[in-house]
C-alpha positions in Angstrom: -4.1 -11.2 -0.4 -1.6 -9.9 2.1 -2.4 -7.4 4.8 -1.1 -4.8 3.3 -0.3 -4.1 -0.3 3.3 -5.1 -1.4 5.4 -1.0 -2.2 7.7 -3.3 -4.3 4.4 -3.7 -7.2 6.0 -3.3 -10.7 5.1 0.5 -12.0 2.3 -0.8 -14.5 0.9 -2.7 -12.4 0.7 0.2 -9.4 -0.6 2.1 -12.0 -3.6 -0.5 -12.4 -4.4 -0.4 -9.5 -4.3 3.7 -9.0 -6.6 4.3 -11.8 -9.1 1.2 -10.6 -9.3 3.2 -7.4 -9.8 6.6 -8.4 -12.3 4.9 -10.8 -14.4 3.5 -7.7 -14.0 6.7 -5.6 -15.4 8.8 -8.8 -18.2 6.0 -9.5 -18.8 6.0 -5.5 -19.4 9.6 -5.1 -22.7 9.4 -7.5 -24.1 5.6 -7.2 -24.1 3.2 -4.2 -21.6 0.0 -4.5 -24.0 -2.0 -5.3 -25.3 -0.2 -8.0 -22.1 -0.2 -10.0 -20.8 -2.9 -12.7 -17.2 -4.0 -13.5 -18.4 -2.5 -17.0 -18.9 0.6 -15.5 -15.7 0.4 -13.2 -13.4 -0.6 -16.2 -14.7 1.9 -18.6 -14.3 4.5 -16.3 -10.5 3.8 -15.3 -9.6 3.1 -18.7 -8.7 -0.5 -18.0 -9.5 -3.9 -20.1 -11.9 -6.0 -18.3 -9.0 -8.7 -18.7 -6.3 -6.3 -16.8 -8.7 -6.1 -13.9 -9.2 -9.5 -13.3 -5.4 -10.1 -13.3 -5.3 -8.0 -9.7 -8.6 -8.6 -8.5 -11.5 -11.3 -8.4 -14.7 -8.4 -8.3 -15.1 -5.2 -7.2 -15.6 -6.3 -3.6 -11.6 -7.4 -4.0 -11.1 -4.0 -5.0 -12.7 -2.2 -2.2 -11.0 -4.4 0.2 -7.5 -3.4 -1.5 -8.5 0.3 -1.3 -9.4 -0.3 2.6 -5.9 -1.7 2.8 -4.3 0.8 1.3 -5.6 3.7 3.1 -4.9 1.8 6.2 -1.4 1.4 4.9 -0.7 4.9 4.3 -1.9 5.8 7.6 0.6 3.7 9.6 -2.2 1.5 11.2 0.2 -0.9 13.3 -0.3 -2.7 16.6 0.5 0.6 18.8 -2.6 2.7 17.5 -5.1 -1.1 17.2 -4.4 -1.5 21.4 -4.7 2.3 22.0 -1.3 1.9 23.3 0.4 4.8 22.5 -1.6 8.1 22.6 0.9 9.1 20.2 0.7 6.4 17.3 -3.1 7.3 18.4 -2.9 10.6 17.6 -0.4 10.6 14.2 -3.0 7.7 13.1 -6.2 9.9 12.9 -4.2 12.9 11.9 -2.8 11.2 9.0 -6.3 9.6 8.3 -8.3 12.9 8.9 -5.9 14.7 6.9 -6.0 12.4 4.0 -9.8 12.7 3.9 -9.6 16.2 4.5 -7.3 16.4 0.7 -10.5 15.3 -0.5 -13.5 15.5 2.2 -16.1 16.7 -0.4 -15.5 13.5 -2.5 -15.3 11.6 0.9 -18.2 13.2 2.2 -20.4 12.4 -1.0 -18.9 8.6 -1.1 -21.0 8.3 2.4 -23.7 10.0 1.8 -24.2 7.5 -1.2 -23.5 5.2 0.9 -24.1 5.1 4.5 -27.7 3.0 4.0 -26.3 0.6 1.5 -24.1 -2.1 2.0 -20.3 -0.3 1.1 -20.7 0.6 5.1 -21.4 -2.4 6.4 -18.5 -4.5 4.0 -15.7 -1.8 5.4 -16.9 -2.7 9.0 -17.0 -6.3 7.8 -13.7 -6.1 6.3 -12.0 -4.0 9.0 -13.1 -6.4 11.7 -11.3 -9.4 9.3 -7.9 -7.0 9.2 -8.0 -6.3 13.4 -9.1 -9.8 14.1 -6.2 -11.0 12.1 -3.5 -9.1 14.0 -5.2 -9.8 17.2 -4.5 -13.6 16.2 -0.6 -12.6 15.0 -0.2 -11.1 18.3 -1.4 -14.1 20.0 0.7 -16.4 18.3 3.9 -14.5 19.6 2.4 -15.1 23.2 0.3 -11.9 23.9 -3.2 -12.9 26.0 -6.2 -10.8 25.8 -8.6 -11.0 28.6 -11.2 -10.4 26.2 -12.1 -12.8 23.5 -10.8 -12.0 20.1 -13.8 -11.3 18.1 -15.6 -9.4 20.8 -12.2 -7.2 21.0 -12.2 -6.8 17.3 -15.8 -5.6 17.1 -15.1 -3.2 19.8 -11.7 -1.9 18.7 -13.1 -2.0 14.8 -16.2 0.5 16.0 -14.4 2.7 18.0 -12.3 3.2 14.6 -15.4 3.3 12.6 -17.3 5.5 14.1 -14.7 8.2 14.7 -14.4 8.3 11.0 -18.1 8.4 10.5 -18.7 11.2 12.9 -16.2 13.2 11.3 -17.4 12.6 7.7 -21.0 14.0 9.6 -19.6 16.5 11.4 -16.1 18.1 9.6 -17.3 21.5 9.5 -17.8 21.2 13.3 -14.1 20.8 13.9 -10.7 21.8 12.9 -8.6 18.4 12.5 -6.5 18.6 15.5 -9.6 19.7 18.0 -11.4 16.3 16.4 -8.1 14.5 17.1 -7.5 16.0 20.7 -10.7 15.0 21.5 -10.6 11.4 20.2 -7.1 10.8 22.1 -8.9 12.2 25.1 -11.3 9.7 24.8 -8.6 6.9 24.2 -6.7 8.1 27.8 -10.1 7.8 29.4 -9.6 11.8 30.5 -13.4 12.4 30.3 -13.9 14.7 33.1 -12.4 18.6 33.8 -11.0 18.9 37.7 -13.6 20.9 40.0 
């Protein structure tokens, strides 16, 4: 599967693939992943066991293609990975907060059904996979990292992580751009106020 999902998907089958993720989001808001069947999954989207298995292999394939696609419509690119850009930064987690924010009470349930159980630790999983990958891309067109790879993607993948989960824990804390300003803060290394 491809980094990213292809936009040039035949309508049917971006429709598949639309009500197979709203189905997992609904189905993850009451019962951990682990807990729920491809029975369940395809009854619930209204989608033929034999339609699902023509986009994915199991509901772990799935997951990974929802990952993917938020990522996708977030504008996750090499500029926001390397913290280059407190700008790409910034529109990242805006556009990410604000998407979760469309729906935070479904997000919010989704982790709390989750958070213990192994959906968690596969998006870490997975997410480390999708960093390490363009870590290796960038090295291949001559960029060198002081750091090793997979130590950089394990850092770079819980920095991203966690700012998430602390938002899902702590939304009602925060209006989105205070969260924001003070992740980017973070990302300039301006801890401190002047004396």
């Amino acid at each position: 599967m491809p980094l990213f999902p292809s936009s040039d998907e035949k309508l049917s089958t971006r429709r598949t693939h639309l009500l197979l993720r709203k189905a997992l989001f609904q189905l993850l808001t009451t019962t951990s992943f682990e807990k729920i069947t491809l029975t369940e999954l395809c009854s619930t989207a209204l989608v033929p066991r034999s339609t699902f298995y023509r986009y994915f292999e199991d509901k772990y394939d799935l997951q990974r293609y929802c990952l993917q696609c938020m990522l996708q419509e977030a504008n996750f690119n090499e500029d926001v990975l390397y913290l280059r850009s407190t700008d790409s930064v910034r529109y990242f987690l805006l556009t990410l907060i604000q998407m979760l924010q469309q729906d935070l009470e479904v997000y919010q349930k989704i982790y709390n059904s989750n958070k213990d159980g192994v959906l968690m630790k596969m998006i870490k999983e997975y997410l480390i996979l999708i960093v390490t990958g363009i870590l290796k891309e960038s090295e291949k067109r001559g960029c060198r990292y002081k750091i090793d790879i997979p130590i950089f993607a394990a850092l770079l993948t819980n920095f991203f992580f966690t700012t998430l989960q602390y938002y899902l824990e702590c939304s009602e804390q925060y209006d989105v751009q205070t969260f924001v300003d003070n992740v980017c803060l973070f990302t300039e290394r301006d801890f401190f106020e002047q004396a």
